[in-house]
Every structure is written in structure tokens, then in C-alpha cells.
NUMAR-90230 format. One line per field, with one value per residue (C-alpha): residue number from 1; x, y, z. Coordinates in nm, 3 decimals, always signed. Example, Ala and Ser with C-alpha at 12.3 -4.5 7.8 and 13.67 -1.06 7.14 Angstrom:
<pts>
num (1 / 2)
east (+1.230 / +1.367)
north (-0.450 / -0.106)
up (+0.780 / +0.714)
</pts>
This chain:
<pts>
num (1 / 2 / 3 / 4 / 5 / 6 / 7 / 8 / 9 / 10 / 11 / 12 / 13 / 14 / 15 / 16 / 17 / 18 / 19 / 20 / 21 / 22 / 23 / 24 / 25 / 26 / 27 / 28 / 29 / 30 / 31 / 32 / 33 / 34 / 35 / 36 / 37 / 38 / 39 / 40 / 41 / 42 / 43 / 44 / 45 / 46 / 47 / 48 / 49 / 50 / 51 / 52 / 53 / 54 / 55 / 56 / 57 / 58 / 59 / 60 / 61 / 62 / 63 / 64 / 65 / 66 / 67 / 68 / 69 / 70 / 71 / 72 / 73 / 74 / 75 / 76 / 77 / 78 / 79 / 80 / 81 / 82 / 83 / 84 / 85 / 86 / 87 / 88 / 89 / 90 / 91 / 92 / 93 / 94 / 95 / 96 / 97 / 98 / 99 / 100 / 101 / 102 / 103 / 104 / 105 / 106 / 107 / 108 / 109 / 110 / 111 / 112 / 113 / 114 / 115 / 116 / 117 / 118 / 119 / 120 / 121 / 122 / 123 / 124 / 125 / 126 / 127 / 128 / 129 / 130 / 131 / 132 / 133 / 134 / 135 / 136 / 137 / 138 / 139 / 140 / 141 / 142 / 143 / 144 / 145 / 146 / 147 / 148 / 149 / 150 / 151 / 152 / 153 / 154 / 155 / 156 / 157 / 158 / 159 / 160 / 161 / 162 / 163 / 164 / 165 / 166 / 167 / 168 / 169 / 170 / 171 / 172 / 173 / 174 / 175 / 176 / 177 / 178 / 179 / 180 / 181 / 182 / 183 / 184 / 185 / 186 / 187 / 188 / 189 / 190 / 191 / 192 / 193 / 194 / 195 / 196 / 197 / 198 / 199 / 200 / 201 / 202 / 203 / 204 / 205 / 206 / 207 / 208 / 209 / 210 / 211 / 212 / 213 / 214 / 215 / 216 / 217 / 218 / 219 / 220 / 221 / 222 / 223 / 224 / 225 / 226 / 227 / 228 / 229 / 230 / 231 / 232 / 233 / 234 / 235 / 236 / 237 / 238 / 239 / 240 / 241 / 242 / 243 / 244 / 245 / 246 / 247 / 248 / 249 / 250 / 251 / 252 / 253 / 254 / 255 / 256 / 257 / 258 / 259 / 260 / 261 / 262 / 263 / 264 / 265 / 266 / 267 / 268 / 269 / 270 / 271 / 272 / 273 / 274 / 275 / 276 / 277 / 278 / 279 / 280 / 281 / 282 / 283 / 284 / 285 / 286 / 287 / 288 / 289 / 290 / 291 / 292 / 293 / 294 / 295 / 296 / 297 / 298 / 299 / 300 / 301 / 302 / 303 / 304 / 305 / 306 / 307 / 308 / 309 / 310 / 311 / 312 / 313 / 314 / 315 / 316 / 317 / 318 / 319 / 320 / 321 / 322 / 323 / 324 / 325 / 326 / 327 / 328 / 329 / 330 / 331 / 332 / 333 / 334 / 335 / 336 / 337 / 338 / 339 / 340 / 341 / 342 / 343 / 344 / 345 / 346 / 347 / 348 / 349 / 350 / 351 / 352 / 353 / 354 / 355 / 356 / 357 / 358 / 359 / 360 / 361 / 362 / 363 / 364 / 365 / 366 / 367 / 368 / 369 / 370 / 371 / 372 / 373 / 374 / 375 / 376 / 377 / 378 / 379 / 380 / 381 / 382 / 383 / 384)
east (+3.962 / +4.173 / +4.110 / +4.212 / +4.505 / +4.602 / +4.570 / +4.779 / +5.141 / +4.995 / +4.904 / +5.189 / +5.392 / +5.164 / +5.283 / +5.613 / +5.636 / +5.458 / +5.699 / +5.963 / +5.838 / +5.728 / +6.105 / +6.233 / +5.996 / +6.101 / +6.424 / +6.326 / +6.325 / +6.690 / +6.790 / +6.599 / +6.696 / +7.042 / +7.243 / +7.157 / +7.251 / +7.548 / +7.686 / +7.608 / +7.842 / +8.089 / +8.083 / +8.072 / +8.319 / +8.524 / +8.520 / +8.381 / +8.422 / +8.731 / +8.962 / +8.970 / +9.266 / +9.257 / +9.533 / +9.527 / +9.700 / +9.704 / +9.673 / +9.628 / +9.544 / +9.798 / +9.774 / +9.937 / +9.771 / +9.804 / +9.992 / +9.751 / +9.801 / +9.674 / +10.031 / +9.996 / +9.889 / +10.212 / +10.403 / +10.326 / +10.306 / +10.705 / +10.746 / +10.561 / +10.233 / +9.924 / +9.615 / +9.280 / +8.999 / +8.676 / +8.900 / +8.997 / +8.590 / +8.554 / +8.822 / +8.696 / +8.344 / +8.512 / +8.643 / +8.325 / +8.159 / +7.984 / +8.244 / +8.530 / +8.368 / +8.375 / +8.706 / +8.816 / +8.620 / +8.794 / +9.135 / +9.099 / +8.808 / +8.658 / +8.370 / +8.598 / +8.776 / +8.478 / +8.300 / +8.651 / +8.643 / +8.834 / +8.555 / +8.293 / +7.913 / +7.821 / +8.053 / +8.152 / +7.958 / +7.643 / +7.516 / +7.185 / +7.019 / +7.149 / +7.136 / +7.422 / +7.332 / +7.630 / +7.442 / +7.438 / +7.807 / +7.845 / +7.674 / +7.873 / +8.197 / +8.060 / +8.082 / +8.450 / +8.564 / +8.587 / +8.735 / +8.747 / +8.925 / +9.052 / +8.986 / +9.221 / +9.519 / +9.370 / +9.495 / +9.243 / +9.267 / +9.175 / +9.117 / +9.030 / +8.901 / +8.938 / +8.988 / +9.335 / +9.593 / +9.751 / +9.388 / +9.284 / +9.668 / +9.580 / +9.219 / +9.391 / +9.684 / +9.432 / +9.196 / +9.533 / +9.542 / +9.197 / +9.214 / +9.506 / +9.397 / +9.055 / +9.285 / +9.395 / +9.122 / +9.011 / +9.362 / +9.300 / +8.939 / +9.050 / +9.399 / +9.149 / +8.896 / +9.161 / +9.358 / +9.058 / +8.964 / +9.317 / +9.402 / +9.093 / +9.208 / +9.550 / +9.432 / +9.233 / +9.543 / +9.679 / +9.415 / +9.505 / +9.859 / +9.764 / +9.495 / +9.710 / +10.042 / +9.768 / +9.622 / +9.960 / +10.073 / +9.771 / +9.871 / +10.195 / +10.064 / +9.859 / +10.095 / +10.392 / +10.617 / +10.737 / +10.736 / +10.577 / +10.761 / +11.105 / +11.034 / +10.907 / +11.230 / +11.417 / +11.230 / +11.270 / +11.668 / +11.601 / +11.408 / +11.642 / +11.989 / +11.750 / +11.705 / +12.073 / +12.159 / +11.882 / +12.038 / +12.359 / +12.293 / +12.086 / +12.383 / +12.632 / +12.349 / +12.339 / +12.711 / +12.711 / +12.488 / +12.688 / +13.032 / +12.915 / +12.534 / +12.557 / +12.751 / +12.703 / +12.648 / +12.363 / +12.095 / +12.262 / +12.239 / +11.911 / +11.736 / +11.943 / +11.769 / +11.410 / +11.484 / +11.577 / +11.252 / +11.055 / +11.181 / +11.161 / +10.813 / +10.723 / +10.899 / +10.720 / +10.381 / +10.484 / +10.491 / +10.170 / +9.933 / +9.700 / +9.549 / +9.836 / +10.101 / +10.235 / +10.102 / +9.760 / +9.976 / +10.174 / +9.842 / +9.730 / +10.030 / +10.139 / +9.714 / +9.811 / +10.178 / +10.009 / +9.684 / +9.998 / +10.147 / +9.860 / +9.803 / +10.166 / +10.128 / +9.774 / +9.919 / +10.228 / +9.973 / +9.737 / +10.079 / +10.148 / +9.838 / +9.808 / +10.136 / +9.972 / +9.698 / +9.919 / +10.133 / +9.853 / +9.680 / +10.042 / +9.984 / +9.651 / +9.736 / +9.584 / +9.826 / +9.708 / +10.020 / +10.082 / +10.123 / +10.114 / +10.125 / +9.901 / +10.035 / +10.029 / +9.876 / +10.025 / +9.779 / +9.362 / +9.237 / +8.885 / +8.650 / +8.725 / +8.610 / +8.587 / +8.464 / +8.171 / +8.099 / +8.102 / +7.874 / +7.630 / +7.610 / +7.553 / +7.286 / +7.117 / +7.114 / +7.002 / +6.698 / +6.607 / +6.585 / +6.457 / +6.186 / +6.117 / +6.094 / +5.864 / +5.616 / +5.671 / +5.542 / +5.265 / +5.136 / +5.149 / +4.926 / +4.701 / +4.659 / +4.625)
north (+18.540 / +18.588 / +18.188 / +18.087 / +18.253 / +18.105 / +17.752 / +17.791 / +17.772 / +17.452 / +17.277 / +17.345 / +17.253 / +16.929 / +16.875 / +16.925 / +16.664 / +16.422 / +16.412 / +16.421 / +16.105 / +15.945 / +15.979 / +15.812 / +15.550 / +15.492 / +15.443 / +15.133 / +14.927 / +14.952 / +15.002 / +14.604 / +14.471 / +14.607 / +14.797 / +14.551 / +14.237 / +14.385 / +14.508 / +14.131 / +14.002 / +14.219 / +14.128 / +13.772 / +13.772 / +13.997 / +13.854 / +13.530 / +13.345 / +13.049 / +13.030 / +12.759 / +12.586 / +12.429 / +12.224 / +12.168 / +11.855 / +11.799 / +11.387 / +11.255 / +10.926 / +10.740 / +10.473 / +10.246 / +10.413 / +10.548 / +10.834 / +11.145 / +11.446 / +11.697 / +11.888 / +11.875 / +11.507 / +11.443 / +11.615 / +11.424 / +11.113 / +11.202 / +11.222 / +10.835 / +11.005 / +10.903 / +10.998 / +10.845 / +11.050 / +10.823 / +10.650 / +11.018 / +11.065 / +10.756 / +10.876 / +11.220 / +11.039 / +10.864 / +11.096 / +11.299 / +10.960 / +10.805 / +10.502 / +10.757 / +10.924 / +10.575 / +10.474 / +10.849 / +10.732 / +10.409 / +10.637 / +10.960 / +11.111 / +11.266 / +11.346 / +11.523 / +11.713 / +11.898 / +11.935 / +12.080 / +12.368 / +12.536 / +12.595 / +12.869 / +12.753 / +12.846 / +12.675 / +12.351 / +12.023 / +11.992 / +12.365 / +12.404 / +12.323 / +12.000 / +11.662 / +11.478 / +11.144 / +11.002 / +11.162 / +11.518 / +11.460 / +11.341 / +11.668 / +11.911 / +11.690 / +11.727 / +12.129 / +12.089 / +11.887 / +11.981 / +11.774 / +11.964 / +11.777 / +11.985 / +11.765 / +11.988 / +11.914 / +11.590 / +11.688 / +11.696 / +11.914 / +11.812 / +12.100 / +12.001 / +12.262 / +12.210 / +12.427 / +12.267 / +12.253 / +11.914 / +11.810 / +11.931 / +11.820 / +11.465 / +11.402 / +11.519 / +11.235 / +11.004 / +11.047 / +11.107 / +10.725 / +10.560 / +10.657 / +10.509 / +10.210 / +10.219 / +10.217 / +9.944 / +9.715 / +9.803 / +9.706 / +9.378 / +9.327 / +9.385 / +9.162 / +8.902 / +8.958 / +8.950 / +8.642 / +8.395 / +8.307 / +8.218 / +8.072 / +7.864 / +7.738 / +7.684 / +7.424 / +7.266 / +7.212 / +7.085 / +6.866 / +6.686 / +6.644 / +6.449 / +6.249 / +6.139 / +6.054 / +5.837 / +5.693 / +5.630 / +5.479 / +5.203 / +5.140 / +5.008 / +4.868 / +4.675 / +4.566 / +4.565 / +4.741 / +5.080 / +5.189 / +4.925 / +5.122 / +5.073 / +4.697 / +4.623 / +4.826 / +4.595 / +4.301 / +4.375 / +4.382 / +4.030 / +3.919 / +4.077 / +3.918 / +3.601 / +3.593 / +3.689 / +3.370 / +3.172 / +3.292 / +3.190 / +2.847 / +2.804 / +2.907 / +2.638 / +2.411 / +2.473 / +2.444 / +2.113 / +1.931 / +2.031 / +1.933 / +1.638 / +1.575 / +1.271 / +1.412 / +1.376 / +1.790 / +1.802 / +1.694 / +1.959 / +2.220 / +2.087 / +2.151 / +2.451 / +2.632 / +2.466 / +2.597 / +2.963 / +2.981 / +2.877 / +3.109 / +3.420 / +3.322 / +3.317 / +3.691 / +3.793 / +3.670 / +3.885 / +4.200 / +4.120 / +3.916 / +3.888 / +4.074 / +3.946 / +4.048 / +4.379 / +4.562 / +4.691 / +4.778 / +5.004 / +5.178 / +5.243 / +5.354 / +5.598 / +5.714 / +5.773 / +5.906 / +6.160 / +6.307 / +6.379 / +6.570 / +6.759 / +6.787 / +6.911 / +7.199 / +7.299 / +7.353 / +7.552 / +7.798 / +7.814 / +7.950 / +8.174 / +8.339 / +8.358 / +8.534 / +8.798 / +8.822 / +8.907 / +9.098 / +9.307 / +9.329 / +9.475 / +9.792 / +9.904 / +9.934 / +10.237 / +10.435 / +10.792 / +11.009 / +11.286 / +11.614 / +11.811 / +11.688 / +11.806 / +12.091 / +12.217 / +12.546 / +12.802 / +13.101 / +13.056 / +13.051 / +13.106 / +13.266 / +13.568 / +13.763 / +14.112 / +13.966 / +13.810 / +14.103 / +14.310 / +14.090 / +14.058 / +14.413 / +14.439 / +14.132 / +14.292 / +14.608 / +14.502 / +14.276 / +14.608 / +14.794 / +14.629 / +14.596 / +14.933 / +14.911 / +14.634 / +14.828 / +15.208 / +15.045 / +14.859 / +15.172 / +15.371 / +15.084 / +15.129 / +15.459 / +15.495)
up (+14.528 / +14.785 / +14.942 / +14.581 / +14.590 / +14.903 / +14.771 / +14.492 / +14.686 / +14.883 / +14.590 / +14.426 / +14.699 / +14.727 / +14.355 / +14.372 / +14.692 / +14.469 / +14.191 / +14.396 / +14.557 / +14.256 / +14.126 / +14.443 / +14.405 / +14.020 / +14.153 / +14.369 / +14.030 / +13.937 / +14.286 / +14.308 / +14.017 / +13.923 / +14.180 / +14.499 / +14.295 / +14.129 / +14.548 / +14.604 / +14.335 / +14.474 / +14.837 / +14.674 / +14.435 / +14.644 / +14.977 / +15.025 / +14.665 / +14.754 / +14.475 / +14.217 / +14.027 / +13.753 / +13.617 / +13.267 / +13.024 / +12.623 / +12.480 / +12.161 / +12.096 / +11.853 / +11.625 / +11.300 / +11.079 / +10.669 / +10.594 / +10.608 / +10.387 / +10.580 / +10.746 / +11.133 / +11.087 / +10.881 / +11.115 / +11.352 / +11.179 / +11.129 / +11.503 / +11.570 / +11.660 / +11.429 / +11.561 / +11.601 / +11.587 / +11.682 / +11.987 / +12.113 / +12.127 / +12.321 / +12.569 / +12.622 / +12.692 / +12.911 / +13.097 / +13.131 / +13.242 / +13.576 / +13.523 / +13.551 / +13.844 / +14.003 / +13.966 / +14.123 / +14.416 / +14.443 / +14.393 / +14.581 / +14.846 / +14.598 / +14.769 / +15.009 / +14.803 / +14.721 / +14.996 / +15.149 / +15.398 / +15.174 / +14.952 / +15.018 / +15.132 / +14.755 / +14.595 / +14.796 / +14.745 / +14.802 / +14.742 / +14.911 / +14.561 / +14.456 / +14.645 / +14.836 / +14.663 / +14.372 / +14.037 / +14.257 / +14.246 / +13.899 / +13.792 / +14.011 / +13.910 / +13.515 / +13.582 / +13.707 / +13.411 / +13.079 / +12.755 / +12.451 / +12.099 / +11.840 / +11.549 / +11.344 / +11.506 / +11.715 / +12.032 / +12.314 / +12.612 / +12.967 / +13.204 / +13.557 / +13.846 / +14.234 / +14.547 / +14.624 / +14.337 / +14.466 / +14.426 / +14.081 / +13.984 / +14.067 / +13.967 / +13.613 / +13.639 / +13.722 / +13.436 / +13.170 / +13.361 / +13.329 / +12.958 / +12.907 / +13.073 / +12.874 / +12.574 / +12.691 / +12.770 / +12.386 / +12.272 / +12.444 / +12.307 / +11.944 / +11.982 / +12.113 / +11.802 / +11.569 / +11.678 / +11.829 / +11.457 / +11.376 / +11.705 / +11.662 / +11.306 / +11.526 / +11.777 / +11.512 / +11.350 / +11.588 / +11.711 / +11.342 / +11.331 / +11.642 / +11.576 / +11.266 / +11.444 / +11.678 / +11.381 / +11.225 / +11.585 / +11.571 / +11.270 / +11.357 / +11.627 / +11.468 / +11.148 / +11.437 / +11.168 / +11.178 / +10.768 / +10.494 / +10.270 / +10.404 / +10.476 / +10.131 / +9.990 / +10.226 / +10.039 / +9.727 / +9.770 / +9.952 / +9.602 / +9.419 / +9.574 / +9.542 / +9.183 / +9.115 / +9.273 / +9.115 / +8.836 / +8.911 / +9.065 / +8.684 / +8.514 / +8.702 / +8.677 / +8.296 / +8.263 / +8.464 / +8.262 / +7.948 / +8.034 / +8.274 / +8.227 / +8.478 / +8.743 / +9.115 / +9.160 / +8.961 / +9.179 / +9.413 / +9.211 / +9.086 / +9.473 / +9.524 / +9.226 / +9.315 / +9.643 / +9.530 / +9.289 / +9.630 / +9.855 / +9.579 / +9.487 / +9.905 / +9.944 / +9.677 / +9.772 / +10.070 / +9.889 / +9.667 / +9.580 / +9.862 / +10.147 / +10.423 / +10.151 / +10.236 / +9.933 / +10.091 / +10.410 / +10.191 / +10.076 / +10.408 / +10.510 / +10.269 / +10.305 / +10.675 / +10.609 / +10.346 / +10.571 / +10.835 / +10.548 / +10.484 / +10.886 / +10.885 / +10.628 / +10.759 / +11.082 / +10.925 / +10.741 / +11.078 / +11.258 / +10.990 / +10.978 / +11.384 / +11.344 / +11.066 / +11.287 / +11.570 / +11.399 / +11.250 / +11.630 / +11.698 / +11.467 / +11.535 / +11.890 / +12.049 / +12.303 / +12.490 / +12.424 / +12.649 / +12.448 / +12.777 / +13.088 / +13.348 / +13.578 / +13.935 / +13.978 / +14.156 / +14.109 / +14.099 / +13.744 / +13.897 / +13.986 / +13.712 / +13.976 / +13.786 / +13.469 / +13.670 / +13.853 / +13.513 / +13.303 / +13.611 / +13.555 / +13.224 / +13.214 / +13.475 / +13.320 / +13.012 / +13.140 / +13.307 / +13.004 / +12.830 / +13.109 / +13.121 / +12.711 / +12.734 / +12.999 / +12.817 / +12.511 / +12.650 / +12.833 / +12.473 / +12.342 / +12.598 / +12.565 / +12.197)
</pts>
């Protein structure tokens, strides 16, 4: 008995060791998995993480447009500013795009400004994790970018983030610029769109009233008179001053032959009015009567005179409709209106380095939990 007796303080000394040890070595998990991450955050966040500004700028994209009842859209439809919501989407894709990220490159070292000193080894471009090849940098530029349109109000905020704030101040001016000019280069596209039919009906027009001033030109060439018209006016008034002294020389004649039937002036007056009836039956077989008379001339001429007319007005209702055209290219111009501009930081907006540390915590913390959930209840279902 005694022996047995003995054994009972070692084994319960043995037993108490135990479950002290096995509560140490519970206390491995959430010393791994929560408290050794969270000190990590902290030394990171707290002494190595570089700052980051951001600077941040408001646009909205403006256009001739009807009135809108909704009341901010009024409002600023008052002020000259109409917005346009699917070109505002095209700008903010823009923005966000490779293109974008090319013509930065062409501006600025933007590969540089990233990859600055400045910057901490986690943080600076390329992290250990990503490549040092152009999409690498188009996806570590996309996380330091962001667009975001209110289509409530229509104005669009641009919110760039850098490790210098004269940097992220002018990779913001410069994409407030390349939209802008990508506003513009659609501006140009449409105005060409909406003109080229017009201006096409323009030169046509054109192209007519000269062709028929040529035509016309031959024509008188040819005929070697200027207007048919004018020179058979201008022969009529011969015929007619031509008859009124036929019929005066037959009048004298008449009187002659009654108050002195064989006097010497008759024979005169006799080849005088023979002579008159010649000469106005020659002018007038120059005005009609065959094809040399000037009669078909005139019907070519006034054919000519009238498909210059109709040249003429064709050409003044192309011009009038390229002015519509132009005139309605004029109001749907597109124009990126500053709301905000963009401003130089003088304080890091980031890294939130409290907030991080706090929700690392928590989401570390929780995963844990709901761990040791996960196992407690698979153990009861094995033991059941």
C-alpha cells in the first residue's frame, strides 16, 4: 500500500506538468496565426510603410444637349454645363486604360516614379511578386488610379496615389489632359461624320456650276456670240425700225403715184421699198426659219443658261446645308469641364496605418475562430 501511496504525488505532479504544457502548446495557434502577424503589421505599418499622396480632381463632361428635368442637371444646365453620361464612361475608361498608361510614359518617368527610393521594398514597383515587364506596370498603375462617376450628379472623380505629391499632382493634370484631348479627337471624328456627306454634295455642286459655265463658254465659242437672246432682241428692233420705214417709204410711194402717178421719184421709191422688204425678209430669216437662223441657238442657249440656274441654286442649298451640318457639329461638341481641379497634397492620405493594423486583427482573429469552431465541431462528430 504504502508503494501506491508513493506514486500518487508523482503522477499527479506528472499530470499537472502535462496540462500545463498542453495549454502552452494551445497557445502556439493564435500566437501563429494572430498575434505574430498582427506585431508584423505594426512594425510595418508603423515603421517601414512610405507614405502615399493622393491628389484628387472632379470633371464632368459637357455637352448641347435638351433640357433635363431632373434638378442638379438643370442646375447645371443654368450654369452652361450639360452633361454626357455615355462620353464620361468612355473617359473614365480611358483613363484606367493601357493607351493612357502610354502616353504618361511618353510625358513623365513613370516607371520611375514608382519604383522611387522613396517608396518602401513592399510597396515600390516591381514588388517581388509581380513582373517588371509594361502589363506588371499597367496593373500596379490600375491599383493607384481610381475613376469613380456619380451618375446622379454626373460628375466623375479622379483620385490618383504616388509617393511624391508633385508626382501624384501631375500624373492627375495629365490624365484631366489626355481626356480632354480624347474628347477631342471624338469631336473631330463626329464634325467630320457630320459634314463629309454635305461637303460631298458641296463639291459636287460645284463641280456643276462649272462644267456648265464651260459648256456655256463652248457655246459661245462656237456661235462666237455672247447671248442669242440679247442679239435676237437687238434684231428684232433692227426688223422692227425696218418695217416702220417700209412702211413709210409705201406710204410716200402711195401718195406719189396719186398726186403724180408718172413722176420721176417713183421708180425711187419703187427700189427703196423692194429694197426694205429684202433686207426685213433676210433679218428675219436670221431669227427663224432655218437651222443657221438664230432661233435653235436661242434654244440651246437658254437650255444651257437654265441647267446653270439650276447648278446655281443646287450649289446655294449644298452651302446651306454644309452650314446646318456645321452648325449642328458645333453643338454636340463634347468639352471635359473641370469641377475640381486636381490638388497638391500636403499630408499622406495612405497607408491608414491604424485602420490596417486593426482590421488585420480582426480578420485574423476571426479566421482563427472560426478555425477552432470548425475543428471543435469536427472532433464532436467524431466522437459521437
Amino acid at each position: 500500500m504504502k508503494p501506491a501511496s508513493a506514486a500518487t504525488p508523482a503522477h499527479g505532479k506528472r499530470h499537472v506538468a502535462g496540462a500545463q504544457f498542453k495549454s502552452v502548446w494551445r497557445l502556439r495557434y493564435p500566437l501563429l496565426l494572430v498575434v505574430i502577424p498582427t506585431l508584423a503589421a505594426i512594425i510595418y505599418y508603423g515603421l517601414i510603410a512610405a507614405p502615399i499622396y493622393v491628389s484628387e480632381s472632379k470633371f464632368i463632361v459637357r455637352m448641347a444637349s435638351p433640357p433635363s428635368t431632373h434638378a442638379f442637371s438643370s442646375f447645371l444646365q443654368s450654369t452652361g454645363i450639360t452633361r454626357s453620361q455615355d462620353d464620361t464612361f468612355s473617359v473614365q475608361d480611358f483613363m484606367q486604360s493601357r493607351d493612357a498608361l502610354r502616353q504618361l510614359q511618353a510625358r513623365m518617368p513613370i516607371r520611375q516614379i514608382y519604383s522611387s527610393p522613396e517608396a518602401d521594398w513592399l510597396a515600390r514597383f516591381p514588388r517581388f511578386w509581380e513582373s517588371d515587364t509594361f502589363e506588371g506596370l499597367f496593373r500596379y498603375f490600375d491599383n493607384h488610379i481610381d475613376v469613380v462617376h456619380n451618375s446622379t450628379t454626373g460628375i466623375t472623380t479622379l483620385k490618383t496615389a504616388a509617393f511624391n505629391p508633385k508626382d501624384t499632382y501631375e500624373i492627375n493634370q495629365a490624365l484631366l489632359a489626355f481626356g480632354g484631348d480624347l474628347l477631342n479627337r471624338m469631336n473631330d471624328r463626329a464634325r467630320e461624320d457630320a459634314v463629309k456627306f454635305s461637303a460631298r454634295e458641296v463639291r459636287d455642286a460645284e463641280q456643276r456650276v462649272i462644267d456648265a459655265q464651260s459648256t456655256i463658254t463652248t457655246f459661245r465659242n462656237k456661235e462666237l456670240m455672247i447671248d442669242p437672246s440679247h442679239s435676237s432682241t437687238l434684231m428684232l428692233d433692227l426688223i422692227g425700225r425696218l418695217s416702220a420705214e417700209l412702211a413709210t417709204a409705201r406710204a410716200r410711194r402711195a401718195e406719189t403715184l396719186s398726186s403724180a402717178p408718172n413722176g420721176a421719184a417713183i421708180p425711187f421709191l419703187t427700189s427703196r421699198v423692194e429694197a426694205l422688204e429684202k433686207q426685213i425678209e433676210s433679218e428675219r430669216a436670221k431669227v427663224v426659219g432655218n437651222d443657221a437662223s438664230i432661233a435653235p441657238r436661242i434654244a440651246s442657249y437658254e437650255r444651257l443658261s437654265l441647267a446653270r440656274e439650276f447648278a446655281d441654286k443646287a450649289l446655294v442649298s449644298a452651302s446651306n446645308g454644309l452650314d446646318a451640318a456645321r452648325a449642328d457639329a458645333r453643338r454636340q461638341q463634347l468639352y471635359l469641364e473641370r469641377v475640381v481641379e486636381p490638388n497638391l497634397p500636403d499630408e499622406a492620405d495612405q497607408p491608414s496605418r491604424i485602420k490596417n493594423v486593426v482590421v488585420i486583427f480582426l480578420a485574423l482573429s476571426g479566421i482563427y475562430l472560426i478555425g477552432r469552431l470548425l475543428i471543435a465541431a469536427a472532433r464532436d462528430y467524431a466522437n459521437t
